[in-house]
C-alpha positions in Angstrom: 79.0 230.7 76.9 79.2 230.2 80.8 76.1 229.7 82.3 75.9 232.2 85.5 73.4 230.4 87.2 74.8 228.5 90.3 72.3 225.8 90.0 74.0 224.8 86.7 77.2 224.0 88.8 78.0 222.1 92.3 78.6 224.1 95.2 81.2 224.9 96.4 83.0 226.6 93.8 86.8 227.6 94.5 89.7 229.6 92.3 92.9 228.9 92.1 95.4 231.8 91.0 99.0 231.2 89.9 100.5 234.6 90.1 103.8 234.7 87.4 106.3 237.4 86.8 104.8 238.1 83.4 100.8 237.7 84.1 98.2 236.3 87.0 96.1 232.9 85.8 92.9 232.6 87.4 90.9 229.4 86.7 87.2 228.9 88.8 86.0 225.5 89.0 82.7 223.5 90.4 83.0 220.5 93.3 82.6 217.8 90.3 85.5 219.7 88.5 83.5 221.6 86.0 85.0 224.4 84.5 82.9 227.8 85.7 85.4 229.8 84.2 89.3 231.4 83.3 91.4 234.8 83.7 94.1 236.5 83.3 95.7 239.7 85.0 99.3 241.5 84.6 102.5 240.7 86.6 101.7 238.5 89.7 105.3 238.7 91.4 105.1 240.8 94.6 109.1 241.5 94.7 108.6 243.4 91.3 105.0 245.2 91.1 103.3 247.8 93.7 100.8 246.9 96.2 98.4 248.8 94.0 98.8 247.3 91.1 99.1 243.5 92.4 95.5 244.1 94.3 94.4 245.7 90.3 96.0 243.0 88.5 94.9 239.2 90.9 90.7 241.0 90.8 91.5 241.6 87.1 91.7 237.8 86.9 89.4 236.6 89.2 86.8 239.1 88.1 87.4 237.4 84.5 87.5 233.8 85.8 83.9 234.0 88.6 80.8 235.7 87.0 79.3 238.0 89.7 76.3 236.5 90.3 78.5 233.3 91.4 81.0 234.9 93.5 78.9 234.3 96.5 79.8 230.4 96.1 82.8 230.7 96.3 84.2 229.3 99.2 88.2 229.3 98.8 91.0 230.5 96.8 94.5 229.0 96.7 97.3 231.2 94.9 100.6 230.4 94.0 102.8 233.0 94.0 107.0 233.5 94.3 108.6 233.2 98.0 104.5 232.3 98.7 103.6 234.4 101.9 101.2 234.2 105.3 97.6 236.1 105.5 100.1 238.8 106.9 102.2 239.6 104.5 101.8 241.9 101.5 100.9 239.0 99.2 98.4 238.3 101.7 96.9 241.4 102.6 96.8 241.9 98.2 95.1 238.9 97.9 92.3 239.8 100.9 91.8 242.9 99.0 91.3 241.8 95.7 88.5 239.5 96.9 87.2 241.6 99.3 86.7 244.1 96.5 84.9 241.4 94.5 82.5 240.8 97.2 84.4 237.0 98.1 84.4 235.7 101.7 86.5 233.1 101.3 88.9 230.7 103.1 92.4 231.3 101.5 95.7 229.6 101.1 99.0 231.1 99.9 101.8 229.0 98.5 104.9 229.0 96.4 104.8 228.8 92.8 106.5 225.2 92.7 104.2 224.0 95.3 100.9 225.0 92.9 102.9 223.8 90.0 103.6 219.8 92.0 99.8 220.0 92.8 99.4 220.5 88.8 101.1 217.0 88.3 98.7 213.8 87.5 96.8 213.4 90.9 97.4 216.5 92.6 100.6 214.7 94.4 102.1 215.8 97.8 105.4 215.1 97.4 107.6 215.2 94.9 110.5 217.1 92.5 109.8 220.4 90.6 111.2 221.8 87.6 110.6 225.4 86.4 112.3 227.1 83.5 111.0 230.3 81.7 112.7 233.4 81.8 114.9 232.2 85.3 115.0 228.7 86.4 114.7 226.8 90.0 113.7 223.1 91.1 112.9 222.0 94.6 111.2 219.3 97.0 108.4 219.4 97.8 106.9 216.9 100.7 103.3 217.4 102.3 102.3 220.2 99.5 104.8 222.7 100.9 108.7 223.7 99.7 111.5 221.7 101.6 114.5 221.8 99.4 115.6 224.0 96.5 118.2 224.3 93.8 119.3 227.1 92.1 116.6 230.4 91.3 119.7 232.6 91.8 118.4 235.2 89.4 120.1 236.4 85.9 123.0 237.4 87.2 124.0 234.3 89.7 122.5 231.4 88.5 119.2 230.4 86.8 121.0 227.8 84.7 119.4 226.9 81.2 116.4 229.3 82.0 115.8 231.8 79.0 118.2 234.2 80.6 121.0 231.9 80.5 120.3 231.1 77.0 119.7 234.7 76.1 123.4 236.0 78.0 124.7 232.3 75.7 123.3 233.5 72.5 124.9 237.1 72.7 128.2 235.9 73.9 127.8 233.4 70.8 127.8 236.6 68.9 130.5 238.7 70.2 132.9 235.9 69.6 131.9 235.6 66.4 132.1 239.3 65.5 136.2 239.4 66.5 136.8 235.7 65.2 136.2 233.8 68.1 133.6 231.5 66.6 131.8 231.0 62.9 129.4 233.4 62.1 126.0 231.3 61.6 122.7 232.1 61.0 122.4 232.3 65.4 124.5 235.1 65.4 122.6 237.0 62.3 119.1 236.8 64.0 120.9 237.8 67.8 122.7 240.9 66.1 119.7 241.7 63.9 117.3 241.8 66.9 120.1 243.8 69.3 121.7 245.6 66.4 119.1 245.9 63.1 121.1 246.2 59.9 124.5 246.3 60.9 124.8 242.2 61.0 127.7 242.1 58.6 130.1 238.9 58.0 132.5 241.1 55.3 132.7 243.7 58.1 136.3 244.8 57.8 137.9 245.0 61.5 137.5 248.6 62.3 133.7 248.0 61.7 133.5 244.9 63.9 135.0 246.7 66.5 132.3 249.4 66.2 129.8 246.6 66.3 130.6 245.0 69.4 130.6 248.1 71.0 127.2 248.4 70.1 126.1 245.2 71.2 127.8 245.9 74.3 126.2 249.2 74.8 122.9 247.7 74.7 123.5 244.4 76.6 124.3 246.8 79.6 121.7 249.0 79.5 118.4 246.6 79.1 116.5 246.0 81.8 118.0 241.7 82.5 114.7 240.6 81.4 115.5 241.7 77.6 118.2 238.9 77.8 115.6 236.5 78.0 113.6 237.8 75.5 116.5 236.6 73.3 115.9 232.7 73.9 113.0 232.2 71.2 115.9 233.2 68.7 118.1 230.6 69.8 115.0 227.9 69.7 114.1 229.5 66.0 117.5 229.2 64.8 117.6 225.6 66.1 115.1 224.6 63.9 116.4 226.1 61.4 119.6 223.7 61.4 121.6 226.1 63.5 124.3 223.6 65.2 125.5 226.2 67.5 121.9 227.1 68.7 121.1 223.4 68.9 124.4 223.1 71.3 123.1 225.7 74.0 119.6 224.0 73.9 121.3 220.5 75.0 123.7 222.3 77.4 120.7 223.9 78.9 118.7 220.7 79.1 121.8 219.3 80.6 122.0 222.4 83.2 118.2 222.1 84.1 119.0 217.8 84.8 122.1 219.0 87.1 119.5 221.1 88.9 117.6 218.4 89.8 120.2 216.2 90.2 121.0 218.4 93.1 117.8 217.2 94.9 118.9 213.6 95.6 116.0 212.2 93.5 114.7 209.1 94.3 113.9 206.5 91.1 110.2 206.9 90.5 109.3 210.0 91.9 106.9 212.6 90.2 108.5 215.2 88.4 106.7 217.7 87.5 108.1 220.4 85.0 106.7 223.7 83.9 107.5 227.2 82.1 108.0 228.7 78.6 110.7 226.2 77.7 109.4 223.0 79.7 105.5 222.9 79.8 103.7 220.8 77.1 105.2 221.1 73.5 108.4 223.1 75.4 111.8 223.4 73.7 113.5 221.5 76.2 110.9 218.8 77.4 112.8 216.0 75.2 116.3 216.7 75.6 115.3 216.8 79.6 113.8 213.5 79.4 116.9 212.2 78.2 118.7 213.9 80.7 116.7 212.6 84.0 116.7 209.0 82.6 119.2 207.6 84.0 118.2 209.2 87.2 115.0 206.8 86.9 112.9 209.8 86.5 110.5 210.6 84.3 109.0 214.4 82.9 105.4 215.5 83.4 104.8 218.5 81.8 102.1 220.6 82.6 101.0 224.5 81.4 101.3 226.3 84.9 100.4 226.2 88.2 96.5 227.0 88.2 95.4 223.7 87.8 97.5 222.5 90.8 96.3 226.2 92.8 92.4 224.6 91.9 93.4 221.4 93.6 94.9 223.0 96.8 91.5 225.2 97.3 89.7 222.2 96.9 91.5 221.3 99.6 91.2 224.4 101.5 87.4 223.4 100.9 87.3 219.9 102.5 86.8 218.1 99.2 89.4 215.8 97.4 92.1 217.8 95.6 91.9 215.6 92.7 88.5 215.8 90.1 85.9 213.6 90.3 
């Protein structure tokens, strides 16, 4: 149980939010690093969710992660969110909101979501190279805690290479081609049609019948919402394990894509990189085959679960305390 007395903790206390396309992460900490407490709200990403419900859904997590009777301690909250964003702007103006409805004067800093996730690394570093794959998939420079280079994040449709979209669009194509006899009909391509398709995954299909299907794969490929495509990438990690060898194929192309990414940011031998999402935080899918794949560019992964941890650092920061814990 959390103790909501601030003279169990060290003042100042200070939040760090890392604001996601799927949900907000809170996480409230002490000056000596003590965990006061966590959060969570729904969709962080300003580009896709109303004012309204971005103000709702950051004081949903803070509210969860700062008991009331220690909100007046806090003294700064650092947030993480996509394309990041001045006081001005709508992220900011959100953020000022949320607090101020919480009853929170404090300092704030807005930043990108690669910049909270570099800050995440061991030691809170500076500088260094990013890696983010989930559902899409970007990596960039960063140098004196802010974004100075980037590769790909072209969305679903442009780029994104070896993010759970591209793996999801992989794993259907995998399928079509193996429903007109482009490719062997393996266990991948029963578990894609049965999620898309249920019950009419059929090897002894005759033709006529495999036409039918593939225009009902096609159908509903075109008329998700391009998010359902990555909703298809745990299937292609499940059939992997499995034994799957065309599954296991698109997870080393996709490692392979995500080291090309990085590639593109002239690394330099040594430097952090620092690597985050569904498919490349801590126990990810992809965290080994990447390894291999950075190697010979003399780098080395660090995985870590999300940005909070690094959004914590930066409003320790903000706070005129060391970003890393005591």
């Amino acid at each position: 149980m959390l103790i909501e007395s601030i003279d169990q903790y060290v003042a100042p206390l200070v939040v760090g939010l890392d604001a996601g396309g799927t949900r907000v992460r809170a996480r409230c900490e002490d000056a000596d690093g003590r965990l006061v407490g966590v959060g969570h709200g729904g969709p962080g990403n300003a580009l896709s969710v109303e004012r309204a419900a971005l103000v709702n859904n950051l004081a949903q997590a803070v509210k969860a992660a700062v008991p009331a009777r220690l909100r007046p301690s806090v003294t700064a909250v650092a947030g993480g969110f996509a394309g990041g964003g001045g006081p001005g702007s709508p992220v900011g103006r959100s953020l000022a909101e949320a607090l101020g409805g919480l009853g929170i004067e404090a300092v704030t800093g807005l930043y990108g979501d690669v910049e909270v996730a570099c800050a995440s690394g061991p030691g809170a570093p500076a500088d260094g190279l990013v890696l983010i794959a989930g559902t899409g998939a970007t990596a960039a420079r960063v140098a004196g805690r802010r974004t100075v280079r980037v590769a790909d994040g072209d969305g679903w449709l442009l780029g994104d290479a070896g993010s759970g979209f591209w793996l999801g669009r992989q794993a259907l194509r995998c399928a079509l081609r193996a429903v007109d006899g482009r490719e062997e009909w393996g266990p991948l391509v029963t578990l894609v049609l049965d999620r898309v398709v249920p019950g009419r995954a059929d090897p002894a299909l005759d033709w006529d019948g495999r036409h039918r299907l593939k225009q009902e794969v096609a159908a509903w490929a075109y008329t998700q919402r391009p998010v359902v495509l990555a909703e298809l990438s745990p299937i292609v990690v499940a059939a992997a394990r499995g034994g799957d060898d065309r599954a296991s194929g698109l997870l080393d192309e996709a490692a392979r894509q995500l080291a090309d990414t990085v590639g593109a940011l002239d690394p330099v031998p040594g430097e952090p990189l620092i690597v985050t999402g569904g498919l490349l935080g801590p126990e990810g899918p992809l965290v080994e085959r990447l390894r291999s794949g950075v190697e010979p560019m003399g780098l080395s992964c660090a995985p870590v679960p999300d940005g909070a941890a690094g959004a914590v650092a930066l409003a320790r920061l903000l706070s005129g305390v060391s970003p890393q814990r005591p």
